[in-house]
N, C-alpha and C positions, 0 to 999 in steps of 0.2 A: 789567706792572703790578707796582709794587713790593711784598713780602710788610707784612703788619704787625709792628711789633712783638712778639716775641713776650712783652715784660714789660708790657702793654697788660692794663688789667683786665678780667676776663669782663663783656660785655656781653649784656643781657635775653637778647639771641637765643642766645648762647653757653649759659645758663640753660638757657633752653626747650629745647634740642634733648638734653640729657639728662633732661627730663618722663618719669614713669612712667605717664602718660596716664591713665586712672580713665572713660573716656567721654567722649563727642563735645562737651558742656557743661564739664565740668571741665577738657579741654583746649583748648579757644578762650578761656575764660574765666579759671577757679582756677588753674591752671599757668602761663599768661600774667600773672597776676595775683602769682604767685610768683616769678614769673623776675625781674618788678622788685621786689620785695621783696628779694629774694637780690644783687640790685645793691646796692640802698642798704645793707644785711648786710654785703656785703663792703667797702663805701665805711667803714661806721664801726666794721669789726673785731669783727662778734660772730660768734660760735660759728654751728654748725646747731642744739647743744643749747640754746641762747637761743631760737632762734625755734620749739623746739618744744614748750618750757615755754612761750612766750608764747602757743601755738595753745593748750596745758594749760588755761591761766588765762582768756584770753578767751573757748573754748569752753563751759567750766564757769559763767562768772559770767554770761553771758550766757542758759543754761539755768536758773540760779537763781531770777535774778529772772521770770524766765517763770514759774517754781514757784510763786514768791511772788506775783505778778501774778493765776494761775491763777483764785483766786475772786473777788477784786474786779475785775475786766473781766466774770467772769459773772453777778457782781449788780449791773453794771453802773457801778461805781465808778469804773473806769479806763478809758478811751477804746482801746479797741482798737489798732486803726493805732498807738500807743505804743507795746505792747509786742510789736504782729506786726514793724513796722519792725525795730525793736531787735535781735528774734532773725534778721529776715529780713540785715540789715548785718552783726551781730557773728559768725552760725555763717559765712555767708563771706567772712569774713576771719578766721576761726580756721582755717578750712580755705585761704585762701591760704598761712596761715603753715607750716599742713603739709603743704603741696606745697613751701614754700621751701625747707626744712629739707634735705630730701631732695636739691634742684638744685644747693642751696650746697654740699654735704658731698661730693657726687660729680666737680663743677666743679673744687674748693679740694682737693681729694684729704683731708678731710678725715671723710672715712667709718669706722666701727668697728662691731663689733658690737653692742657696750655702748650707741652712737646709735642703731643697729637698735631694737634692743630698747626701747628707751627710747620709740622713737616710736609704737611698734606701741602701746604699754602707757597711753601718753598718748592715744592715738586711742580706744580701749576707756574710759579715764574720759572722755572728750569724747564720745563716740556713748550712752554708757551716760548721761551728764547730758541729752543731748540728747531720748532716748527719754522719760526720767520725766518730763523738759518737756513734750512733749506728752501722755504717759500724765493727767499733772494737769492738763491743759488739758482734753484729751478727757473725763474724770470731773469736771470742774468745769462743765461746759457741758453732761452730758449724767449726771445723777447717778447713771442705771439702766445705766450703761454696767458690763458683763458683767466681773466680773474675770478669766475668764480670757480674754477678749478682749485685755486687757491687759496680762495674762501672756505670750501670745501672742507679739503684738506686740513683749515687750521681747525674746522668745529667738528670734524668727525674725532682728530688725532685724540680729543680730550676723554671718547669714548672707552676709555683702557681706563685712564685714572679715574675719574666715576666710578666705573664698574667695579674697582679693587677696593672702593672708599665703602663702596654699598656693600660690601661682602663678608664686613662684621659685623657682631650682631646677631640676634635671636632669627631675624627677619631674610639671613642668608641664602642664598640659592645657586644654581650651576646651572646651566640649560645643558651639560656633560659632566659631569664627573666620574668617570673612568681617570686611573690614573695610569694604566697602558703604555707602554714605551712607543708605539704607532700613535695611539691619541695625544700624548704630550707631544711628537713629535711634529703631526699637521699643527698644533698648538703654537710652535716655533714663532707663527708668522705675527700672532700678539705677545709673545715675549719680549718685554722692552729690552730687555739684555741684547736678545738675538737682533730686533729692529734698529737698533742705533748702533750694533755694530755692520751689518750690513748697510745704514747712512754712511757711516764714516770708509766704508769700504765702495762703495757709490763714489764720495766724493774725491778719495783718494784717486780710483784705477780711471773711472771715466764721471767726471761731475757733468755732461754733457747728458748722461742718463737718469738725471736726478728729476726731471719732470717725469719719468714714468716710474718713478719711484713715488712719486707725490703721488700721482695718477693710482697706481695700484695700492696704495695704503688708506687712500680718498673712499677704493669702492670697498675692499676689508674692512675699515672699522664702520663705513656706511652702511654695509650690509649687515656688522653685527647687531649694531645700533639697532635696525630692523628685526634680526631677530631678536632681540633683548627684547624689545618691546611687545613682539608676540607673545614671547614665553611666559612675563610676567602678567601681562594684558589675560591670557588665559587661566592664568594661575588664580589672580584678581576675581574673574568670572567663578572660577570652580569654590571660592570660598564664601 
């Protein structure tokens, strides 16, 4: 069989097989979902840093008007399913755009630190807009909802992006690596992919349930938080 060209441009699958995976959801879906983003990126010559300011911008305004949204949907002014849709479509595909970022720059050899960084930094105001999104939703819908419930909430949620930032590197570790169709599965509940679409699937059907949405994601990444800190706490001791 004859070889391809090799000045033939990266095609999706070419994408996809350098994915930094994020979980079983994020990789069937967000990643696959970037890998053609990152085609049509390279078809009309942008940057990775274009498409990670695009995820910046998307992610953020899409949390905004959630904000803004927050008390008239719970005095009943705004139709619901409006603005669950809204944030359920816009956060993924702001997270398409920051799984693309990453496929294109590694693909195109056009990687840097300076993009590292930049992405990491834009993920942090995107998860950080996306938290007070629901923090306002959760105390619009539920007035007596506890503030340090959702203090909580905003410093545990950061637990996932840490932990993915700490994971490259010589110094990496898993407190699980099994990669098991049951263990990726229980796994679901910290996939961002699968978490933010279950937010926008909250906010859609019943945004009235989004304080025990807060509530059960406050004691998940608290409690990973907890064990992270054993595992490596003993790791620490044994060396």
């Amino acid at each position: 069989m004859p070889s391809q060209p090799t000045d033939r441009p990266p095609t999706a699958a070419d994408y996809y097989t350098v994915n930094r995976g994020g979980g079983l959801f994020s990789e069937a879906v967000s990643q696959r979902l970037g890998a053609r983003i990152a085609v049509q990126a390279h078809k009309h010559h942008l940057t990775p840093t274009v498409l990670t300011i695009l995820n910046l911008g998307i992610g953020c305004l899409v949390s905004f008007v959630v904000i803004a949204a927050a008390g008239p949907v719970a005095d009943g002014d705004v139709w619901p399913p409006l603005v669950g849709l809204l944030a359920l479509i816009g956060w993924q595909l702001a997270y398409a755009f920051d799984c693309s970022d990453g496929q294109l720059a590694r693909v195109t050899g056009q990687t840097s630190a300076a993009g590292a960084r930049l992405d990491v930094l834009c993920d942090v105001a995107v998860q950080s807009a996306l938290v007070a999104a629901l923090a306002a939703t959760a105390k619009a819908q539920e007035p007596d909802t506890p503030a340090w419930l959702l203090a909580g909430f905003a410093a545990t949620w950061m637990v996932n992006l840490v932990t993915s930032v700490m994971q490259g590197g010589d110094q990496a570790a898993s407190m699980v690596t099994s990669r098991s169709l049951p263990v990726r599965a229980v796994k679901l509940i910290r996939d961002y992919g699968a978490v933010i679409t279950l937010a926008g699937v909250v906010l859609t059907v019943a945004p009235q349930w989004t304080v025990w949405f807060v509530a059960l994601f406050t004691l998940i990444n608290g409690g990973f938080l907890a064990a992270s800190i054993a595992f490596a706490g003993r790791a620490a001791l044994r060396s």
